[in-house]
N, C-alpha and C positions, 0 to 999 in steps of 0.2 A: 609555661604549661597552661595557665590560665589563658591567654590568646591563643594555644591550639584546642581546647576546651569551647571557645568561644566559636572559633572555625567549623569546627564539627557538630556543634548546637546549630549552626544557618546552614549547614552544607542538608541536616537531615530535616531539619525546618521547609530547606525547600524542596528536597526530592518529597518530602510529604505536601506540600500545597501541590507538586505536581502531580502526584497519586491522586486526589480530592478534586484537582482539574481535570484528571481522567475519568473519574469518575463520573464527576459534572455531565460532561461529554454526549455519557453512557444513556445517560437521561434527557437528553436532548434542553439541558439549563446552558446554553451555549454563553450566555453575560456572565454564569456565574464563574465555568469552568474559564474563561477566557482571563477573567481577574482574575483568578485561582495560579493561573499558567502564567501569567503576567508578571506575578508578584513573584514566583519562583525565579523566573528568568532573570528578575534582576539580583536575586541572591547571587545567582549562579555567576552573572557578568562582576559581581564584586568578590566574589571570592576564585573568581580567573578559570574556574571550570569548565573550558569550552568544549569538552565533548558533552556535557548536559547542558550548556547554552546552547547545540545546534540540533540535540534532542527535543529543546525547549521548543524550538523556535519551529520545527516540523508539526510539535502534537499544536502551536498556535498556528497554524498554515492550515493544519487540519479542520479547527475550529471556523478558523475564516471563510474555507472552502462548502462548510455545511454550512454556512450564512451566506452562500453565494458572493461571498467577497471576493471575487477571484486574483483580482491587482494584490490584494493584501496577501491574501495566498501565497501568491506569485513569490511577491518578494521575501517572506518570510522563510519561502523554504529555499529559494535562490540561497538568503543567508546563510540562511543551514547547512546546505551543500557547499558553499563557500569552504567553511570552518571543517566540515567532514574532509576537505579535500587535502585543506593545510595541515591536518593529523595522520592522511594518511588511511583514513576508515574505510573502507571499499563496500563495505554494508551499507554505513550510512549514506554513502554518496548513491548508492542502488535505490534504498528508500527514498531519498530524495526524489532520484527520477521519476520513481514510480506513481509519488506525489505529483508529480508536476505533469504526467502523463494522464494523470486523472484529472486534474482539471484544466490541459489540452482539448480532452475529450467533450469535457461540460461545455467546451468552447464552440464544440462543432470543429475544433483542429484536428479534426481526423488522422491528418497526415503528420503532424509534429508529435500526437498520440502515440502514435505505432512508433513514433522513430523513438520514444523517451522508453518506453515502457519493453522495446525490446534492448532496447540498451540497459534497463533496468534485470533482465532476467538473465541478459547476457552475464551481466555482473554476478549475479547471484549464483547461475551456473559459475561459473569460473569459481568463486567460496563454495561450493556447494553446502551450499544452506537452503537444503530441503522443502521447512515450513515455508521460509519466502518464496521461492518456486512456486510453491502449490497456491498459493497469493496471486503472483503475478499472474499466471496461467488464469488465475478466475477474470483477473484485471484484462488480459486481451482475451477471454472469450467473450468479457461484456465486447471491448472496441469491435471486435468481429460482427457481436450482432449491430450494433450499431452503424458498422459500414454496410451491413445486407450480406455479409457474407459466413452467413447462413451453416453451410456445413463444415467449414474452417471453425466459426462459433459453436458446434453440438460437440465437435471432437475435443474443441479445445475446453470444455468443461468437461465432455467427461473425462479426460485425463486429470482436470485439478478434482475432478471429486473423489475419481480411484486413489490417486495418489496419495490425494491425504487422508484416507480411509486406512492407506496400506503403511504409512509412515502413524499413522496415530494420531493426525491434527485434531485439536477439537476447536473448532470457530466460536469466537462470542457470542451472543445471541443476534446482536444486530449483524455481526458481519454473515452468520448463517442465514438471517433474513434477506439477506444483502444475493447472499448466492442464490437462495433459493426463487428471489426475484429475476434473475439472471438465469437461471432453468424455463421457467414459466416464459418468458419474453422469448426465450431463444426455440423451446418447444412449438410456440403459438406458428410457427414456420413449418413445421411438419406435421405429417400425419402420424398415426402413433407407432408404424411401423419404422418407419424413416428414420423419424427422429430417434428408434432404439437403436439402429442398424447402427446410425453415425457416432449415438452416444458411446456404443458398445464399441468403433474401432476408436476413439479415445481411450477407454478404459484398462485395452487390450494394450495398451504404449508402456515400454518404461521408463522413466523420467528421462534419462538422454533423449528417448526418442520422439517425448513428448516437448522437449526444447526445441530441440532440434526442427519439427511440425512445425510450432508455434514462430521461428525464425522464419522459416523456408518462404524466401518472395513465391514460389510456382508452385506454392500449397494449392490445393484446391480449393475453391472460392465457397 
């Protein structure tokens, strides 16, 4: 009794240093959250927990990738997806991609981008899990603007912003800052008619058919 006492004192010891890494995060103290997440992790790898070891090891990918560490990234969430795949998770191995699709992107890999991140939403669609949908969709309306394509990027936001207006998402403050920088970048392409036209045939989609858009090779550019 006292060794499962013991277990459960470090099992909740470290899902809290990795709350307080996410936190960290939140405030842009990237050393602090990093040893925060660090320390958790190896709770996690000694008490065999490996679906919070590959949890762990995505929110440190994540950490890495806002340090522009991208190799570290890389491999961190490589791990992660690893260990998502031996349990079986189809979520986690989706987030994975969606990680590794973002900083594909930071690479200038345009092309291995699109292919992670639709394989990401694929996933997602197939669980239908909603909130990551309306994620991913913000995730390839950024890669849209970034490839120049323009009004595949106005429609593909505005469908993540209907959608998760109509499902009830509420975004954290930096992730809302996040979109709403990805409005502004993708707006500065049109005039203000245009761009309502395109936003508005996004908005008009409903989630199949906003996948479905966001997949299509012979979308409109």
């Amino acid at each position: 009794m006292a060794l499962r006492r013991n277990l459960g004192d470090k099992a909740a010891i470290a899902h809290l240093l990795t709350c307080l890494g996410s936190v960290a995060r939140t405030q842009d103290d990237y050393s602090r959250a990093r040893a925060l997440l660090e320390e958790g992790l190896a709770l996690f790898r000694e008490l065999g927990m490996k679906w919070d070891v590959a949890k762990s090891l995505g929110n440190l990918g994540n950490v890495a990738q806002d340090q522009d560490d991208h190799v570290q990234a890389k491999l961190l969430v490589e791990e992660g997806r690893a260990l998502f795949r031996e349990l079986g998770d189809k979520r986690g191995i989706a987030i994975s991609l969606g990680n590794l699709g973002a900083i594909a992107q930071e690479e200038s890999d345009f092309m291995r981008a699109a292919t992670l991140l639709e394989e990401c939403l694929t996933l997602l669609h197939e669980l239908g899990d909603k909130n990551a949908i309306v994620e991913s969709l913000w995730s390839l309306a950024n890669l849209a603007e970034a490839q120049g394509q323009t009004q595949r990027a106005a429609q593909r936001c505005g469908a993540a912003n209907a959608l998760g207006a109509a499902i009830g998402v509420v975004a954290p403050p930096a992730d809302r800052a996040k979109q709403e920088r990805i409005v502004d970048r993708i707006r500065a392409h049109f005039d203000d008619v245009a761009f309502a036209a395109a936003n508005a045939a996004g908005q008009s989609m409903t989630i199949d058919q906003a996948v479905a858009y966001a997949l299509a090779e012979d979308a409109q550019p």
